[in-house]
C-alpha positions in Angstrom: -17.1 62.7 -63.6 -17.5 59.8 -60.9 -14.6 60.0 -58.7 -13.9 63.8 -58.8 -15.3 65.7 -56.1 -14.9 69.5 -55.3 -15.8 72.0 -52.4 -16.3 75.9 -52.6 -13.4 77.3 -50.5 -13.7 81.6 -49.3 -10.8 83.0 -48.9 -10.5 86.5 -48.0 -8.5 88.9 -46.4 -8.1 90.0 -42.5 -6.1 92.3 -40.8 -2.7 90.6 -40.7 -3.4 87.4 -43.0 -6.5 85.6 -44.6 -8.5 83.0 -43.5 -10.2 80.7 -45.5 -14.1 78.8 -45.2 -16.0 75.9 -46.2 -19.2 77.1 -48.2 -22.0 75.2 -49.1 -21.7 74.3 -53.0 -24.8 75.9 -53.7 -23.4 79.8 -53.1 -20.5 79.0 -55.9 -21.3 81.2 -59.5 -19.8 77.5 -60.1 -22.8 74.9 -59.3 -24.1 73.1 -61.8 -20.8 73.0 -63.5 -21.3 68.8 -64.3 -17.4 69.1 -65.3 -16.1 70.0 -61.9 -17.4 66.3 -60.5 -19.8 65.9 -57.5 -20.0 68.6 -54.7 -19.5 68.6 -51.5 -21.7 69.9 -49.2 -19.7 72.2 -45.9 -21.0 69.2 -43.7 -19.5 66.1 -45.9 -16.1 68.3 -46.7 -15.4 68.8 -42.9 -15.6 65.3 -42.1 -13.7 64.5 -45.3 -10.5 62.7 -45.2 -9.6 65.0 -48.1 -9.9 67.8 -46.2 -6.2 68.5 -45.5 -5.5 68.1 -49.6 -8.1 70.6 -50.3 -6.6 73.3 -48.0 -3.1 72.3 -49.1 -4.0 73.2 -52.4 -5.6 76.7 -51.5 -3.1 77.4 -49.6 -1.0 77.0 -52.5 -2.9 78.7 -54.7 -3.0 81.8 -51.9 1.0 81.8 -51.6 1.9 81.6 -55.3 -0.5 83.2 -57.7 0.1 86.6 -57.8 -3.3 88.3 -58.2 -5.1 86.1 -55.5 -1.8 86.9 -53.1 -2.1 90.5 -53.7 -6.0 90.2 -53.3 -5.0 88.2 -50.0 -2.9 91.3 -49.0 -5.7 93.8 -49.1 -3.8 95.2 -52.4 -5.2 96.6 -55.8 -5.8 92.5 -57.8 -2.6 92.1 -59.5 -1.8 89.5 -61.8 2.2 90.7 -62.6 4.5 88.1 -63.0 1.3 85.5 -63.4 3.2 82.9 -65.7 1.3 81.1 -68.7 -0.1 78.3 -69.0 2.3 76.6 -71.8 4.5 74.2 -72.1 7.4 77.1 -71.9 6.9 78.3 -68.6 
């Protein structure tokens, strides 16, 4: 997949919000996955000019999917009102 990069992203919850990290590809139960394109290392994603997009993206992901929201919010993983993935919804 030349082209397509991607970097492992934490996010977790803190007290009031969540904050999210740049991990090294390597710690992902995703490495090795030749699908997901080339990784990044934490060092080559920070100094990326795709930086912002990644984190726009996460932070997307955060606000809108319900089970990683209520994970974000220190509540019990729900994925309620999680719509499909067809062409319906």
């Amino acid at each position: 997949m030349s082209g397509r990069n991607w970097l492992f992203i934490e996010a977790r919850p803190t007290a009031d919000s969540y904050e999210m990290m740049v991990r090294e590809p390597e710690e992902s139960s995703y490495f090795g996955k030749r699908i997901l394109g080339k990784p990044m290392s934490r060092a080559e994603a920070l100094v990326s000019p795709t930086m912002d997009d990644f984190f726009a993206v996460a932070d997307f992901v955060a606000f809108n999917d319900p089970a990683v929201k209520s994970y974000l919010l220190g509540q019990g993983v729900s994925a309620a009102g999680r719509m499909g993935v067809d062409s319906n919804n």
